[in-house]
C-alpha positions as CSV (number, residue, x, y, z in Angstrom):
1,X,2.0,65.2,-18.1
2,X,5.1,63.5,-16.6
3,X,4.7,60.4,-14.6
4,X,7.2,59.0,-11.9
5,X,9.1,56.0,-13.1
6,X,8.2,52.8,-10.9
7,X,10.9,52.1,-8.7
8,X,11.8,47.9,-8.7
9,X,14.3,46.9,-5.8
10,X,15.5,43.4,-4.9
11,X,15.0,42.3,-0.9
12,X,16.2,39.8,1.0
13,X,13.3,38.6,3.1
14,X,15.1,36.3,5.4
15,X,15.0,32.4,6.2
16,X,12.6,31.2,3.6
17,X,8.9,30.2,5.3
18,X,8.5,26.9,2.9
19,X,11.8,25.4,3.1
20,X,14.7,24.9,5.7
21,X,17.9,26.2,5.2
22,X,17.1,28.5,2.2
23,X,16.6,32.4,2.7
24,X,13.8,34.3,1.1
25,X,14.7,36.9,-1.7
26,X,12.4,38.9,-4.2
27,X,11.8,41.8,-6.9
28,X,9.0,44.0,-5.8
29,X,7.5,47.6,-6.6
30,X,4.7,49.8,-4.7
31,X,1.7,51.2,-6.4
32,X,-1.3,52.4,-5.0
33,X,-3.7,51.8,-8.0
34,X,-3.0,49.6,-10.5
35,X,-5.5,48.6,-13.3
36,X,-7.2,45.8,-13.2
37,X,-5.9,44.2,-16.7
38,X,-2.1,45.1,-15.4
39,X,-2.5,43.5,-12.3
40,X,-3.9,40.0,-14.4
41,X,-0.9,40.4,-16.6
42,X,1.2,40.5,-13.3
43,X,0.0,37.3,-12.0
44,X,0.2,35.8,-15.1
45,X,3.6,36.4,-14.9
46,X,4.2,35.2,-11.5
47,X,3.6,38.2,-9.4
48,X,1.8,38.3,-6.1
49,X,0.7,41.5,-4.3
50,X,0.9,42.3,-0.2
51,X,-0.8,45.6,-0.1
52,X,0.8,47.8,-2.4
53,X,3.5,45.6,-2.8
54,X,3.8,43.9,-5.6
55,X,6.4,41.3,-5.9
56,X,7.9,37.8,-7.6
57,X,9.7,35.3,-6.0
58,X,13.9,35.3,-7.3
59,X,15.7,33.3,-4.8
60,X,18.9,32.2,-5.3
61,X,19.6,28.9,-6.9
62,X,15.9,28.3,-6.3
63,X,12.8,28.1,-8.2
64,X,10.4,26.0,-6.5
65,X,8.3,28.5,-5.7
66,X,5.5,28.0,-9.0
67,X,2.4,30.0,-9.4
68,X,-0.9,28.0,-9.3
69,X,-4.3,28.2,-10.3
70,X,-7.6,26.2,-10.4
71,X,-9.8,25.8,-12.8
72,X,-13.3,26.8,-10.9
73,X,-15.8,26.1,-13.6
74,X,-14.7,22.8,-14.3
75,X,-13.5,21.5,-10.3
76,X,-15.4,18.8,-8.5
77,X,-14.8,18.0,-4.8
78,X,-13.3,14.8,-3.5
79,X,-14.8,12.7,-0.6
80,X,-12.6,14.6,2.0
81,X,-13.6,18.4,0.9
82,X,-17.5,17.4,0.5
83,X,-17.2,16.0,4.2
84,X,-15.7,19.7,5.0
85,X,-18.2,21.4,2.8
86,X,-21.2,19.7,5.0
87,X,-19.6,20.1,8.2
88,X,-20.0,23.5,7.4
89,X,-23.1,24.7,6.0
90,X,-24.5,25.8,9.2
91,X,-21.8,29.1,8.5
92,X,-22.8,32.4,7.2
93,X,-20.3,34.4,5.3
94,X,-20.3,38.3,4.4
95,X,-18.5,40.0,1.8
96,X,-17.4,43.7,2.0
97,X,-14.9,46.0,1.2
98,X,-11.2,46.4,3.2
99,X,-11.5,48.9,6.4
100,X,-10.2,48.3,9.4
101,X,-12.6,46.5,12.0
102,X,-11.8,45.9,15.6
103,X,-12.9,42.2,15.8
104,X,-11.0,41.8,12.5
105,X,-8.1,42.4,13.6
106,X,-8.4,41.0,17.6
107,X,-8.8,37.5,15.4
108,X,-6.2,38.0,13.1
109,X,-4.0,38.6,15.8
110,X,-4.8,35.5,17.7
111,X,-4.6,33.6,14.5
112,X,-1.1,34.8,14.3
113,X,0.1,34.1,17.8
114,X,-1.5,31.2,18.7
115,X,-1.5,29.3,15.0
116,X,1.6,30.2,13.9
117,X,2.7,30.9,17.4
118,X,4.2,35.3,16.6
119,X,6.3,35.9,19.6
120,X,6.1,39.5,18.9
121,X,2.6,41.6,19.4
122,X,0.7,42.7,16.4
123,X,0.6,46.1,15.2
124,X,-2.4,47.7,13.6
125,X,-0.2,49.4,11.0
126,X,1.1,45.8,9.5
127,X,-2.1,44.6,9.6
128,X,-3.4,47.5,7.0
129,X,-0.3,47.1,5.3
130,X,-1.2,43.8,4.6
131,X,-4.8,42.9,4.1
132,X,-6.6,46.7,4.4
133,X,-3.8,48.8,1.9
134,X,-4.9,47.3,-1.6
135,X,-4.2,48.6,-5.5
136,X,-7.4,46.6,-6.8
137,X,-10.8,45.7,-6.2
138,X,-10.6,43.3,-2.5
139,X,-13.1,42.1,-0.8
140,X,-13.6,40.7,2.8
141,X,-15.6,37.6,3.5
142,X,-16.4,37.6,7.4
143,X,-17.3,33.8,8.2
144,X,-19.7,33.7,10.8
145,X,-21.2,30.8,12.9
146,X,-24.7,32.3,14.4
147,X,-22.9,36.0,15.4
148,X,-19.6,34.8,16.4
149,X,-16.4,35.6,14.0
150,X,-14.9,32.5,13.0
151,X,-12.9,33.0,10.2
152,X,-11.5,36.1,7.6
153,X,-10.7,35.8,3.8
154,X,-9.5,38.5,1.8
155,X,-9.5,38.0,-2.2
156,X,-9.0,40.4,-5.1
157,X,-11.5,40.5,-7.4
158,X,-10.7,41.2,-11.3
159,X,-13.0,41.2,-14.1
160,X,-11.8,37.5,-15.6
161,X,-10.6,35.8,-11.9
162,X,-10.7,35.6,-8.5
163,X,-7.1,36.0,-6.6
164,X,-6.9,34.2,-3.1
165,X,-5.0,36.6,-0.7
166,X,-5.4,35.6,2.6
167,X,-7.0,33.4,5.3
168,X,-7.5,33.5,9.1
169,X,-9.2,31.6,11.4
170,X,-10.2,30.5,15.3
171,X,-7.7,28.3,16.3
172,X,-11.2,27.3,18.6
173,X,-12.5,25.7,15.5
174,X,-10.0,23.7,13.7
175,X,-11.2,20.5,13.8
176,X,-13.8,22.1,11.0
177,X,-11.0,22.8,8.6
178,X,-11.5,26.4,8.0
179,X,-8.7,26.9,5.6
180,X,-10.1,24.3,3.1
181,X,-13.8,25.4,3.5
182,X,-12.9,28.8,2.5
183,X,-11.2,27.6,-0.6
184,X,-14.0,25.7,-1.0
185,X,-16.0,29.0,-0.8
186,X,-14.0,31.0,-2.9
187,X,-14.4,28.3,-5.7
188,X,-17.8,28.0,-5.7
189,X,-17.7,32.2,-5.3
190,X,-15.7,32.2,-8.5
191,X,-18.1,29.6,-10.7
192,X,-21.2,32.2,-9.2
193,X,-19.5,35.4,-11.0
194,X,-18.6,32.5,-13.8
195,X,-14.9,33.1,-13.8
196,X,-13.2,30.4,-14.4
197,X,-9.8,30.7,-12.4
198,X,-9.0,31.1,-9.0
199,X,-5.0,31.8,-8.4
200,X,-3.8,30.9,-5.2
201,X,-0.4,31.9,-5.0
202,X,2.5,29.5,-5.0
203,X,2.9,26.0,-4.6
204,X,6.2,24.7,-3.2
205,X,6.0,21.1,-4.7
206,X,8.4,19.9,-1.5
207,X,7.1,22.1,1.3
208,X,4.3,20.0,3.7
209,X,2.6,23.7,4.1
210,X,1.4,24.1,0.7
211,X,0.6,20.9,-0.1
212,X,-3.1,21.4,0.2
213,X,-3.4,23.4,-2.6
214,X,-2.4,19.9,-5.0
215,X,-6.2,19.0,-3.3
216,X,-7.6,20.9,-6.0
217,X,-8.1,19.9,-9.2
218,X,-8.0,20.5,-11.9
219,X,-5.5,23.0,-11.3
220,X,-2.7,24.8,-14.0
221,X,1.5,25.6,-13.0
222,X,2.5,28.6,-14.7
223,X,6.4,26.7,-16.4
224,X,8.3,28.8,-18.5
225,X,5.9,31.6,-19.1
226,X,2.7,29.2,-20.2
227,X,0.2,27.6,-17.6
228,X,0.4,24.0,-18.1
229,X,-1.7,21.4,-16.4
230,X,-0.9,20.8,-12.7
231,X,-0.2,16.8,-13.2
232,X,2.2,16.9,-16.5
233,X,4.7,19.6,-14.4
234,X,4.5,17.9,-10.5
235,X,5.1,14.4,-11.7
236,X,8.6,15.6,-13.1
């Protein structure tokens, strides 16, 4: 049986989102299934997915943007994220699988307008391009305060890890920092299935966005192929 060869291209993205006066530039492929050992190897190469889109990160004359992951089992909070935890116990969160919902998307789109202040509307399609198109297992956790929809996270779930995908919230609510609650959540979702990492993506060791993700330790820096402790690569 013949199979169709993967098709790899190179895009430019644009004005990088992390860092000023860089542009954005990657090597990505489309698959609509992809098993889940193939998509662990992926990541442990450095490759993200957005939808069926699976790309890395190959900027010109730039390589800042390093995979990270934390180590669930073995993570303890500090003061600040125990304070979040308890401010947030009174939530309720469900998990299910990726379709399209309604309120999802009404607070997904506000997220995007009035957080990161989109000019542009919204359309459904990009939103299930994103976070409802997926090769892998994903799952939804709805974050609920008494019935009202506070917050989305999407993760992909593999048989040795958790992958953090995305996160939304209402802007309404900030002062209860969503963002690092959910983390928190994932982490302890993680240690409940006894996996041991959670991968998060990339850290950009000089961008003020992702420096909340140096919050939690211990964490590894995939360097040259190898995941290496978080602390002996970000003090160089």
């Amino acid at each position: 049986m013949s199979r169709n060869p993967i098709k790899i291209f190179r895009t430019d993205n644009g004005p990088c989102p992390y860092l000023e006066k860089r542009n954005w530039q990657n090597i990505s492929f489309q698959t609509s299934k992809i098993p889940p050992e193939g998509y662990t190897s992926l990541l442990n190469q450095g490759f993200r997915r957005s939808g069926f889109t699976i790309y890395h990160p190959v900027c010109f004359s730039c390589q800042e943007c390093i995979p990270i992951r934390i180590d669930a089992l073995n993570f303890n909070k500090n003061k600040g994220q125990r304070r979040t935890w308890r401010k947030n116990t009174d939530l309720r969160v469900e998990h299910q699988k990726p379709e399209f919902n309604k309120e999802d998307f009404a607070l997904y789109s506000r997220y995007q307008n009035e957080w990161h202040k989109t000019k542009v509307k919204i359309k459904e399609h990009e939103y299930l391009d994103f976070l409802i198109d997926s090769p892998v297992t994903t799952e939804i956790m709805r974050y609920y305060l008494e019935d009202k929809l506070i917050g989305l996270g999407w993760v992909d779930r593999l048989p040795k890890l958790l992958s953090s995908v995305y996160f939304v919230f209402d802007p309404d609510y900030v002062s209860r920092r969503m963002g690092v609650f959910s983390l928190l959540y994932e982490i302890e979702y993680a240690r409940r299935l006894d996996l041991r990492w959670l991968y998060l993506g990339y850290w950009v060791k000089r961008s003020a966005k992702m420096n909340y993700k140096a919050d939690f330790q211990p964490a590894e820096l995939l360097s040259d192929s190898k995941w290496i402790p978080f602390n002996s690569y970000s003090s160089k």
